[in-house]
C-alpha positions in Angstrom: 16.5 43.5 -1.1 16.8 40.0 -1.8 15.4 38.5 1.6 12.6 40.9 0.9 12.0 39.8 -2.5 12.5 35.9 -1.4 10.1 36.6 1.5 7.4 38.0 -0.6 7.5 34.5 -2.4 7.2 32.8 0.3 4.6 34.6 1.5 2.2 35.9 -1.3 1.8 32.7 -3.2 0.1 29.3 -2.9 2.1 26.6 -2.8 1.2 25.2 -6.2 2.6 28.6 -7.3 6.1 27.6 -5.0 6.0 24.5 -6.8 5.5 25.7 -10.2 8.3 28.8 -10.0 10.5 25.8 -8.2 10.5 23.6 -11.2 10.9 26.0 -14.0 14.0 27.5 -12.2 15.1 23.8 -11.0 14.4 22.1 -14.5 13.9 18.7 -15.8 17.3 17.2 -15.2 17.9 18.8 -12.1 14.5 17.4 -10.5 15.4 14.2 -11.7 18.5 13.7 -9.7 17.5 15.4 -6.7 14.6 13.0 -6.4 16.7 9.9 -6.4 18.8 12.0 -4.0 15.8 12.2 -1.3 14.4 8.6 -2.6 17.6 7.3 -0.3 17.4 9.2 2.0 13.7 8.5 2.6 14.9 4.6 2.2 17.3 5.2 5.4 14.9 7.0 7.4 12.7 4.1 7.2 15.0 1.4 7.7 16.0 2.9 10.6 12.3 2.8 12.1 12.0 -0.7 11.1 15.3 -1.9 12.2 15.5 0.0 15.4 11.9 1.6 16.3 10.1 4.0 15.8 10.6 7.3 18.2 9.2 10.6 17.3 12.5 12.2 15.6 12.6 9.0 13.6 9.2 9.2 12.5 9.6 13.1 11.7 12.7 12.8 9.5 11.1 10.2 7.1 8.1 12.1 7.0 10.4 15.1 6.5 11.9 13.3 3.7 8.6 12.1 2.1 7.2 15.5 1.8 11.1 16.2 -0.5 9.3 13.5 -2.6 6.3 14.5 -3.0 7.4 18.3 -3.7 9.7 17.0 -6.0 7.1 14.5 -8.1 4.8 17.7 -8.0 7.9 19.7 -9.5 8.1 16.6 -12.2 4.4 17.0 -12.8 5.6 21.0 -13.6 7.8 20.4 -16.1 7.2 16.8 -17.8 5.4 17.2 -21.4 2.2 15.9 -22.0 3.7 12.4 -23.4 5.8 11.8 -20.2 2.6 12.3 -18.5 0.6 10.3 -20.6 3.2 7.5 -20.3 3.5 7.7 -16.4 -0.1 7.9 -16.1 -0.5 4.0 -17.9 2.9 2.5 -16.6 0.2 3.6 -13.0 -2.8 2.3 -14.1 -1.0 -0.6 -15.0 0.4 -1.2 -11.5 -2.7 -0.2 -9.7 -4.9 -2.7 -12.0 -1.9 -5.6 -11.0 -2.2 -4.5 -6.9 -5.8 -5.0 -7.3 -5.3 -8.5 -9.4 -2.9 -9.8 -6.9 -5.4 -8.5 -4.0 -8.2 -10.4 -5.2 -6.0 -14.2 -5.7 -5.3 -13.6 -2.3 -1.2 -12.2 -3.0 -1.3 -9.1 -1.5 -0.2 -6.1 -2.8 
């Protein structure tokens, strides 16, 4: 009853519906240390490509553990209130408006 019942999630919705059941039952907290969780292990996997190579299995785990971050910052997106948007959304236009300052003297990003 339960595989069936986990199966027909799985199955019958989109993934922004995944996403969005996900981080209601996950909640705030919960999201929040899971993503620092994956943030080191995505900082490992790529360490290892660029201290030893790259090779397919290497290249598929840190892309394995990207996609943890990017469900996980769309699970954020889920829960946070409108102000914790708000204020996420400046703190990155304020970064992307610094990348582009630094581009154009000639600092790189």
């Amino acid at each position: 009853m339960i595989t069936e019942a986990i199966e027909m999630l799985v199955n019958k919705n989109s993934m922004e519906d995944k996403i969005r059941l996900l981080a209601q039952a996950n909640g705030k907290d919960y999201i929040l240390n899971k993503l620092a969780e994956e943030c080191a292990e995505y900082i490992v996997a790529h360490i290892k490509i660029h201290n030893d190579g790259a090779d397919m299995i290497k290249l598929a785990d840190r892309a394995s553990e990207l996609a943890d971050i990017c469900v996980l910052i769309r699970q954020l997106e889920e829960v946070g209130t409108e102000e914790e948007k708000d204020i996420v959304r400046n703190e990155m236009e304020m970064k992307v408006d610094r990348a582009l300052t630094r581009m154009a003297i000639g600092k790189g990003v």
